[in-house]
N, C-alpha and C positions, 0 to 999 in steps of 0.2 A: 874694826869688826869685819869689813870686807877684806880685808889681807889674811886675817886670820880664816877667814871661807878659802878662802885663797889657798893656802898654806894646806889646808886640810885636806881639799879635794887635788892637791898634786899629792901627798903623802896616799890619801888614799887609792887615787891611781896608779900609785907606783907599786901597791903591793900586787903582788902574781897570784895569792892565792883570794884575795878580796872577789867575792862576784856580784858585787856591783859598783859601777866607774860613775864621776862626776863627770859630764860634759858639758857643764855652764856651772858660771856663777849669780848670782841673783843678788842682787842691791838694790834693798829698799823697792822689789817690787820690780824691779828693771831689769833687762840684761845687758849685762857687760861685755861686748859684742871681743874689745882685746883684751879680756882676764879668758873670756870663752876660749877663745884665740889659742890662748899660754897652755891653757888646762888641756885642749883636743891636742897638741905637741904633745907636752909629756905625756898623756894616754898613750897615743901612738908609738912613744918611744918605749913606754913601757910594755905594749904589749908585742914591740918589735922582741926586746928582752925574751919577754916569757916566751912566743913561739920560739925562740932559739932554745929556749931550754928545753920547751917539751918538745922540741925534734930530738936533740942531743937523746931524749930518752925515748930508745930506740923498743919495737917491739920483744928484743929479747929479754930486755933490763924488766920493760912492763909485765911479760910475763913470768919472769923470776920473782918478783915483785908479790905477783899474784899465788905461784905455786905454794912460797911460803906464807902466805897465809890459811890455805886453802889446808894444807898441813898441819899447822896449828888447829885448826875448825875440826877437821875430821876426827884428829885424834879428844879432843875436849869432849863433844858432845856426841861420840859413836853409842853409848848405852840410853841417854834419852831415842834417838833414834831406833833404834833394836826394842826398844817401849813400845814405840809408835807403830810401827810394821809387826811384833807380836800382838798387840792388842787387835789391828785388821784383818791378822791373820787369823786371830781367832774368833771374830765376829764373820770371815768369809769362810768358816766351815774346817779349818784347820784344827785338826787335833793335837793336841798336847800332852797325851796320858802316856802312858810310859810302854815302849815300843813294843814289850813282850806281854802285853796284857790281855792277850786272847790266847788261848790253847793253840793255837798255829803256829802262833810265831814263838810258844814258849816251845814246843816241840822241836820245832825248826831249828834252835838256836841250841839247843841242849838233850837233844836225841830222845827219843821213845822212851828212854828209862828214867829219865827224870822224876826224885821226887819229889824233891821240895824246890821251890823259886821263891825267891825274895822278887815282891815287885815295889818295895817302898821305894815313892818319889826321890827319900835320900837315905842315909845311912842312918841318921841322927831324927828321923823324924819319929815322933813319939805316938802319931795316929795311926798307925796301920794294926790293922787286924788279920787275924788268920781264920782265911776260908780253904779248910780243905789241905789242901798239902800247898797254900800260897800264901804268903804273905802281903796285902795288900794295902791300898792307901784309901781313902774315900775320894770322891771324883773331886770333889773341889780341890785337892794338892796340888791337879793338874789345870784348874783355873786361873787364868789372872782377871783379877778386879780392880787393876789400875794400875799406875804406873809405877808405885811404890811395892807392890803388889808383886809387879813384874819382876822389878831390883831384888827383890828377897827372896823368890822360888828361883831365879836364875841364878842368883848366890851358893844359895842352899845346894838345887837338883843339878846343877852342871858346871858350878865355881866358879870365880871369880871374876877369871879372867875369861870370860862366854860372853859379857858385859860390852868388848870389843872385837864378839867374833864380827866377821867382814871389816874389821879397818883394813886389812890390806887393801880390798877391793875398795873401800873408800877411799886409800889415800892412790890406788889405781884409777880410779874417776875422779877424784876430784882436783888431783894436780892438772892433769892437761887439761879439765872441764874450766877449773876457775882462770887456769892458763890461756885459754883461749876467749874463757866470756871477759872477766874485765879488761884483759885490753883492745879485743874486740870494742865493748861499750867504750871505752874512752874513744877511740876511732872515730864508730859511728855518730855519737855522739859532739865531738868535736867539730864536727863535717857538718852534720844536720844544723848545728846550732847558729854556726858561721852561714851554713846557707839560707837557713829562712829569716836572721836574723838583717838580711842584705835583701831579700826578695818579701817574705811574707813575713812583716816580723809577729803576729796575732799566730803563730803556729809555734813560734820559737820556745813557749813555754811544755809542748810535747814531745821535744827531740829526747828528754830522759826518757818517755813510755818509750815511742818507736827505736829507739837504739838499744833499751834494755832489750826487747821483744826480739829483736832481730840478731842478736849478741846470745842469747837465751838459746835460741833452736838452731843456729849453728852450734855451739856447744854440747846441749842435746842430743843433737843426732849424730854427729861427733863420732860421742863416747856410749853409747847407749847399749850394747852387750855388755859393757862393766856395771852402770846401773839395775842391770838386770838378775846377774850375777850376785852385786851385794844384796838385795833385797830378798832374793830366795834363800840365800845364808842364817840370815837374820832371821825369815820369816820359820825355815826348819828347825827342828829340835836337831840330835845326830849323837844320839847319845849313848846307840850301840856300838859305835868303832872310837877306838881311843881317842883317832886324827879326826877332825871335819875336814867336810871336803874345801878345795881354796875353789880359785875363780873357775881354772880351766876345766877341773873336773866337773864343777857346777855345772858352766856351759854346755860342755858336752853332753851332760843328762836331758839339758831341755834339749837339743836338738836329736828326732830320730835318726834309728843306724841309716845310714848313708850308701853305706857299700851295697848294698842291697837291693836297693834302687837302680836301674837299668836306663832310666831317662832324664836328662839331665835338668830336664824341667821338673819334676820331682825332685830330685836334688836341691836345685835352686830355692824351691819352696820348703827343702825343711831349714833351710839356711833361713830364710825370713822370720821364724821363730825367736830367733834371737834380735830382732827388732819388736816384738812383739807386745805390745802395748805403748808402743812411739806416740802413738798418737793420744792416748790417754796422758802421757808424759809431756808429750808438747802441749798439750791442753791444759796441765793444771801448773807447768815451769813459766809459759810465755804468760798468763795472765799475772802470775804472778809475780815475775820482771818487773811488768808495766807499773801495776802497784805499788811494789819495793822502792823502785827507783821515783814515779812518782810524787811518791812522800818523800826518799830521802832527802833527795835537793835541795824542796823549799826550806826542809828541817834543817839540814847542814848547812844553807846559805848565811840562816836566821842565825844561828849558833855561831858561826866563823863570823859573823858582823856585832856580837856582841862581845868580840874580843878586841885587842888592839890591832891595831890598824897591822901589824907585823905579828901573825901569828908563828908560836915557835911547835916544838915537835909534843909537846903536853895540849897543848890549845888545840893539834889536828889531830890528837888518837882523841882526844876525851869529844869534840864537835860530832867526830865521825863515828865513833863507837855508839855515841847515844843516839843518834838516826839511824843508824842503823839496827839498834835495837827495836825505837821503834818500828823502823818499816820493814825490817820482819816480820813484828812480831805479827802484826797488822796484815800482813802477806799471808802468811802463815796460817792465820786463821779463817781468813777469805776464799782461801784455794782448799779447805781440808776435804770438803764433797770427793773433789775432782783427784786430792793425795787420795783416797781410798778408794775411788776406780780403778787408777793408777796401779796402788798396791794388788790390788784383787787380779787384775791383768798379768799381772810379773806371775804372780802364785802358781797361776793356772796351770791345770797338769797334763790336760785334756786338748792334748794338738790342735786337735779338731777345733772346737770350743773356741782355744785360742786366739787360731786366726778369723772366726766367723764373729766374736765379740766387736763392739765398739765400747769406747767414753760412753756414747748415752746411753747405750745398752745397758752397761754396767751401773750407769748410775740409778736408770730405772729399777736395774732390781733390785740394788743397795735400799732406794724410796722403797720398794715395795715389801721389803725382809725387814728393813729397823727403821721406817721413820725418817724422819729428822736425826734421831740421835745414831741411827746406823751413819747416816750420811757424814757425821763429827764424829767416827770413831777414833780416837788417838790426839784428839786436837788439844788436850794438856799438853803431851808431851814433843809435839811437832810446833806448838808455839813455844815450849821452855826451850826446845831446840833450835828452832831457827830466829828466835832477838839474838839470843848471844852469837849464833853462827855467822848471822850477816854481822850484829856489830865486829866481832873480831876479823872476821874477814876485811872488812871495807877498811878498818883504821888500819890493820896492819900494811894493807896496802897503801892509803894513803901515805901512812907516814913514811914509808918506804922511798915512795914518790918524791915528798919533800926533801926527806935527807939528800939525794940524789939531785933536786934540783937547787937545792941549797950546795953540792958540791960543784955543778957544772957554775953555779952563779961569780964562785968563790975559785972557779979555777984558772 
């Protein structure tokens, strides 16, 4: 019986990806002061192993590791996302009706002598009536009432493929953002765990919150013109010019003319427009870190120790993808207030406005416009979005991780 403890806890020690180590053995109540002995060596040696191998994986490998995932994620779930930012956008005042739907802009677009306009939402739609010399739609065409809602007028009124307008900008934010957050987090992480684990070990269970956090808002603030970028993409219609606009012409609309400006402090401050709403961003990304990562852990610890003692590359996408899902989804739901300040900040069109808003500004007047349910506008589809997003992300990366340290082990 005690050989076989024995046996177990050096097998279990020797695995790299196990995170939790035997350091005794117990007989009959007792301990085994030289089995204790046998077992703290091969610990030792095995975790001499494992830091060789996660040196060997160096930050470029981690973040290659990371980008293709991050790639994967973006392009999978870019239309639940365009759900979520349409639906906020249209609970924060955004219009959705079809661009020429006032006499101004039908004149504008088609000279004084116009006489008839077609304004039907689409070509095929069967409710439009004629008022006048127009053809028109009733206002709910230009409604969405959900997420499913959103999929089938954006199908229908601007095709198919609008479902993925801003992936470019997505996969422009999200390569060097998840490039920089998880191997960032393994870092800090890494560091945190080893040192309060030696100093304060009653802290050592927080090193996932504070290195998610800290991993998060370097990242963030990064990349945070691209973020801003995609969300006004998504959040506008653009349905009079053939092309939508991409990132850089985006940008340049939030930011006023420039040349014009005589002082370069003025200058400077329309430049900060394009951070603008950083901090509604860092407000609803870092709590939400802390969370994700929080749950993931204990979830994937739990999961990886109900496998064999050697898990292989099925055992770490399937562990990893299911904590991940949940502590998304869990994130996801918990931050959705703070997503729709967030959003409502990006939208803004109003300079001014802009930079004089806060998070709680905004949040007060989210409470004070819809409630409760203003405040969860979009949280269908930012929770359908972010389980699968973290889980693909985190497995793809982990298992990335493994093959790689499975190659430095075997090489």
């Amino acid at each position: 019986m005690g050989s076989e403890r024995m046996v177990g806890g050096l097998a279990h020690s020797q695995n790299p990806w196990s995170l939790e180590q035997s350091s005794r053995v117990e007989i009959d109540g007792t301990v085994s002061f030289t089995a204790g002995s046998m077992v703290a060596e091969a610990s030792k040696a095995s975790q001499c192993i494992k830091a060789k191998s996660d040196g060997q994986l160096g930050l470029s490998e981690r973040a290659f590791a990371a980008a293709g995932a991050a790639f994967l994620s973006a392009v999978i779930v870019n239309p639940l996302d365009i759900a979520k930012t349409r639906l906020q956008a249209q609970a924060a005042g955004v219009p959705y009706n079809h661009p020429f739907s006032n006499i101004t802009s039908r004149m504008a677009f088609s000279g004084p002598n116009m006489i008839f306009a077609d304004l039907r939402c689409s070509r095929s739609c069967a409710r439009a009536g004629i008022h006048g010399t127009v053809v028109m739609c009733p206002t709910d065409c230009f409604h969405y009432k959900g997420t499913f809602d959103v999929f089938h007028k954006i199908i229908r009124q601007e095709g198919f493929a609008r479902l993925w307008r801003g992936t470019n900008a997505g996969l422009a934010l999200a390569v060097p953002t998840v490039g920089i957050y998880l191997p960032c987090y393994d870092i800090f992480h890494n560091h945190l765990e080893e040192f309060t684990s030696r100093n304060i070990p009653s802290l050592t269970p927080y090193a996932p919150l504070v290195a998610g956090s800290l991993a998060r808002s370097l990242a963030c603030t990064t990349c945070y013109p691209i973020e801003l970028a995609r969300t006004r993409m998504q959040a506008f219609k653009d349905v009079h010019s053939g092309k939508p606009s991409g990132i850089w012409k985006t940008l340049i609309e939030v930011v006023p003319t420039v040349k014009s400006t005589s002082s370069l402090l003025k200058s400077l401050e329309n430049y900060r427009l394009l951070w603008m709403g950083l901090g509604a961003q860092l407000a609803r990304d870092v709590p939400f870190s802390a969370i994700c990562w929080s749950t993931l852990e204990p979830i994937r610890r739990r999961l990886l120790n109900l496998t064999s003692d050697k898990p292989n590359t099925a055992t770490v996408l399937g562990a990893n993808f299911s904590a991940g899902f949940v502590a998304g989804s869990l994130a996801a739901a918990a931050t959705c207030p703070l997503d729709v300040a967030k959003t409502r900040r990006q939208i803004e069109k109003d300079p001014g406005r802009a930079l004089r808003m806060t998070a709680r500004k905004m949040l007060m007047e989210v409470w004070r416009d819809g409630g409760l349910k203003g405040l969860f506008t979009g949280v269908g589809p930012r929770v359908a979005r972010a389980g699968p997003s973290v889980g693909i992300v985190i497995s793809f990366y982990e298992v990335v991780k493994h093959v790689l340290h499975h190659h430095y082990a075997t090489a």
